[in-house]
C-alpha positions as CSV (number, residue, x, y, z in Angstrom):
1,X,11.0,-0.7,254.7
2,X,13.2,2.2,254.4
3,X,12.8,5.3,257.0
4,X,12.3,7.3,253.5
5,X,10.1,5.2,252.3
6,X,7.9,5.8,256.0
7,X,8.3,9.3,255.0
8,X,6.4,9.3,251.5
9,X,3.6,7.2,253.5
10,X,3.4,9.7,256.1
11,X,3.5,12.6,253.6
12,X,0.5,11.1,251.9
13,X,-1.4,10.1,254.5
14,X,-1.2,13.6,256.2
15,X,-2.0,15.2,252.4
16,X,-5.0,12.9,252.2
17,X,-6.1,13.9,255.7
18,X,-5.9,17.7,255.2
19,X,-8.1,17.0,251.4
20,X,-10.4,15.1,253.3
21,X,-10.7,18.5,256.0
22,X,-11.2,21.0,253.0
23,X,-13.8,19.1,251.4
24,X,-15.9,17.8,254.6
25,X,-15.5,21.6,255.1
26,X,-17.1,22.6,251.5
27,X,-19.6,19.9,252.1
28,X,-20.6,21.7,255.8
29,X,-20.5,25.0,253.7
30,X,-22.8,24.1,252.2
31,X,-25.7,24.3,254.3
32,X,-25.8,27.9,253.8
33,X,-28.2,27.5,251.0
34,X,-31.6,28.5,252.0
35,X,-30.5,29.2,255.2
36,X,-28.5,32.8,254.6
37,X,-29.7,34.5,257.8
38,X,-27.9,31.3,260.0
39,X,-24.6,31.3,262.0
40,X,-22.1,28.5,261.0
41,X,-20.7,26.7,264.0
42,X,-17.0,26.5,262.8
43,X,-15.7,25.8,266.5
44,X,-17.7,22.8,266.7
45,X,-16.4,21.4,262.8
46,X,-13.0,22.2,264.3
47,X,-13.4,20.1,267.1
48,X,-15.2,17.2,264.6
49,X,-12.6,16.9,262.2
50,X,-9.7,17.6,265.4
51,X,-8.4,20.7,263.5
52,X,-5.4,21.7,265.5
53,X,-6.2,25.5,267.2
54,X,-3.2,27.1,266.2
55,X,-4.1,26.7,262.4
56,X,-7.7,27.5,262.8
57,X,-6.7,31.2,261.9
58,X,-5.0,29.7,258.8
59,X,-7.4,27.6,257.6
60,X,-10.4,30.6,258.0
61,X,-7.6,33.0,256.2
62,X,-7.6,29.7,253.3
63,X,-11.3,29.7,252.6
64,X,-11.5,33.4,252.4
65,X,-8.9,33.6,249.8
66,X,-10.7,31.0,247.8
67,X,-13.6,33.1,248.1
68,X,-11.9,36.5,247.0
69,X,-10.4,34.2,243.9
70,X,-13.4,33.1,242.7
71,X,-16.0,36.5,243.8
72,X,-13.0,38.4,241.4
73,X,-11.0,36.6,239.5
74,X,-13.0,33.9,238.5
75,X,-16.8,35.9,238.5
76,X,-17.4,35.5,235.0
77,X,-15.8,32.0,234.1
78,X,-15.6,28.7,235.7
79,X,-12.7,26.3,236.1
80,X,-12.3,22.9,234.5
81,X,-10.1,20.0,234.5
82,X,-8.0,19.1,231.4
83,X,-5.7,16.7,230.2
84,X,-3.5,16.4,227.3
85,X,-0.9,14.2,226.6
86,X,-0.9,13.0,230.0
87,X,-0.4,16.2,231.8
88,X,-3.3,17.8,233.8
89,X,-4.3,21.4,233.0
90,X,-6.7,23.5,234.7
91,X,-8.3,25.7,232.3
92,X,-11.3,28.5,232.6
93,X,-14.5,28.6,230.6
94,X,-16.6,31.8,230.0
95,X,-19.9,31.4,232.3
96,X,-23.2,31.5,230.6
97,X,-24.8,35.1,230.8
98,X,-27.6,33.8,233.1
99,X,-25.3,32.3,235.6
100,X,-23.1,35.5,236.5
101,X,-23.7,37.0,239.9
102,X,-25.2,40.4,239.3
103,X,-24.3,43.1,241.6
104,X,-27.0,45.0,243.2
105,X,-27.2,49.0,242.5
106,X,-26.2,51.2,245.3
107,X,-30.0,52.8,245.5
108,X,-33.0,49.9,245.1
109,X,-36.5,51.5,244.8
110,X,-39.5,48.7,245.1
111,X,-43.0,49.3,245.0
112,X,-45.2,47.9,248.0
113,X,-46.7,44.9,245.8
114,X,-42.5,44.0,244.9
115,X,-41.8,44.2,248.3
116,X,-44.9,41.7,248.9
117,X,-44.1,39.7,246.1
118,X,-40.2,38.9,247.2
119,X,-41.6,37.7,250.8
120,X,-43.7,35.4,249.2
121,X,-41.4,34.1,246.8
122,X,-38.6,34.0,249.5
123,X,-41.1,32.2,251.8
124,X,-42.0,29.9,249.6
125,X,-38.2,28.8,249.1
126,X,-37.7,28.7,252.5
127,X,-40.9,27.1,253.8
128,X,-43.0,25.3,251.0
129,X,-39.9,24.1,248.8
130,X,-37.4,23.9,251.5
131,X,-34.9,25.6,249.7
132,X,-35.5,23.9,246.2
133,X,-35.0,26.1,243.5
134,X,-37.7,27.5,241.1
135,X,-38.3,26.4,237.8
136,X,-40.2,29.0,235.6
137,X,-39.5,27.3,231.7
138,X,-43.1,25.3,232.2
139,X,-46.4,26.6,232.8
140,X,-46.7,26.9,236.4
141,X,-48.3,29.3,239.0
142,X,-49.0,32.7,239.4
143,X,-46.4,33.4,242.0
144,X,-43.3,31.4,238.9
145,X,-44.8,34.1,236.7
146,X,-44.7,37.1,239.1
147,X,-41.1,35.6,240.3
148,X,-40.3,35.9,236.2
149,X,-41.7,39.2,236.5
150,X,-39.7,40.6,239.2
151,X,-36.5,39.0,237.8
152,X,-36.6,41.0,234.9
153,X,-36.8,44.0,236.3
154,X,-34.5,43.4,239.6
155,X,-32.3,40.7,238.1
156,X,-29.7,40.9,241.4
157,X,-32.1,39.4,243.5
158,X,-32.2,36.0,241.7
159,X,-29.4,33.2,240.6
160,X,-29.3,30.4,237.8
161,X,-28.0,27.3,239.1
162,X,-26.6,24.6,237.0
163,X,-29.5,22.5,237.6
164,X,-31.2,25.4,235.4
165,X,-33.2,26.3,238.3
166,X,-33.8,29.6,239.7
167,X,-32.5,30.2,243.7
168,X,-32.8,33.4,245.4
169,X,-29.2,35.3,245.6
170,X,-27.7,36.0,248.6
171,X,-28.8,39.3,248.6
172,X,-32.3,38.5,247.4
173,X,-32.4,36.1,250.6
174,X,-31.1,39.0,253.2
175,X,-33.7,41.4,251.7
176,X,-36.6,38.7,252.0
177,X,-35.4,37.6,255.4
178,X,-36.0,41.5,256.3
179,X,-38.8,42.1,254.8
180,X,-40.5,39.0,256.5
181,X,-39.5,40.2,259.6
182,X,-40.8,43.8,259.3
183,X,-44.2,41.4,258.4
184,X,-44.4,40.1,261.4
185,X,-43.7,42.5,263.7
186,X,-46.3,44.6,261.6
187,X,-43.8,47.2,261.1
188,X,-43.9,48.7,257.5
189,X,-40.9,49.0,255.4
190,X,-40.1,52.2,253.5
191,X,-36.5,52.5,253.8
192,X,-33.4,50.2,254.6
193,X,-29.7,49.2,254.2
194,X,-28.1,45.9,253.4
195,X,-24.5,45.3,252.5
196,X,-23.8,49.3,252.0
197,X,-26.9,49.3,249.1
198,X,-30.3,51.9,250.0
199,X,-33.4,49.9,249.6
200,X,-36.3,52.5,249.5
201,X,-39.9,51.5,249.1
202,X,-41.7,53.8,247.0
203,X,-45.7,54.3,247.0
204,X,-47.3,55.9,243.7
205,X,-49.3,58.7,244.1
């Protein structure tokens, strides 16, 4: 065996090992979902999957920029795979309506019984369906049909998956982490700021 030949074997051994890093790290990523309000240990994945320390910096700087791309670039489309003639394209797809993030409005007004109605629907995904998503197409119960309710009128605070299911957004999850905590501690909620966006909770009358 050639020493070039070493080298191509090399090369794609040490291109198979950093594709095997990026997606054990998508995989760990992944255990944000229904657990928003969490820290991610990324010094203990380093250490796991032996990620040098001197391209730990990098690699954050790598996963950032995917996120940008695809929070911007790619917000209202999705990218597929496709071949023709033997070459490999990668082409984008306009995202069904339902499925686009929707940005939240810089001032939110909520009525006490929304504001009661989003911690028990974000409880519920946390606790009861342990972070399962919702699915409001059959006949189900009262709080589906309040959760279709409050969709429709605060559309930001709610997600379409793939599955078809519906998930609490990010920002749906910070406000209902919030609001469960001004719960317990029996403090009440009138006014509040997450991410740069004024929630206010108004009472009628």
């Amino acid at each position: 065996m050639t020493l070039s030949s070493n080298t191509k074997i090399l090369d794609v051994v040490q291109f198979q090992r950093t594709l095997q890093i990026i997606n054990q790290t998508i995989e760990s990523l992944g255990k944000f979902e229904g657990n928003y309000d969490k820290k991610f240990n990324f010094s203990e994945l380093v250490r796991r999957l032996n990620i040098p320390s001197t391209e730990v910096d990098e690699f954050i700087y790598l996963l950032l920029n995917f996120q940008e791309k695809f929070e911007n670039v790619f917000l209202n489309y999705r990218l597929k795979k496709k071949i023709e003639n033997g070459t490999i394209y990668l082409t984008v797809e306009k995202r069904e309506l339902d499925s686009i993030p929707i940005r939240p409005p810089e001032i939110i007004t909520f009525s006490p019984s929304q504001v009661q109605l989003l911690n028990d629907i974000i409880y519920t995904f946390k606790h009861v369906k342990r972070g399962k998503g919702f699915d409001v197409t059959k006949n189900g119960t009262e709080l589906s049909s309040n959760l279709k309710q409050l969709r429709s009128e605060h559309p930001y605070l709610f997600e379409i998956k793939p599955n078809g299911l519906i998930y609490p957004s990010p920002f749906g999850l910070k406000l209902g982490d919030l609001i469960i905590s001004y719960n317990k501690g029996n403090r009440e909620l009138t006014e509040i700021t997450i991410d740069n966006h004024k929630v206010l909770v108004v009472h009628n009358g």
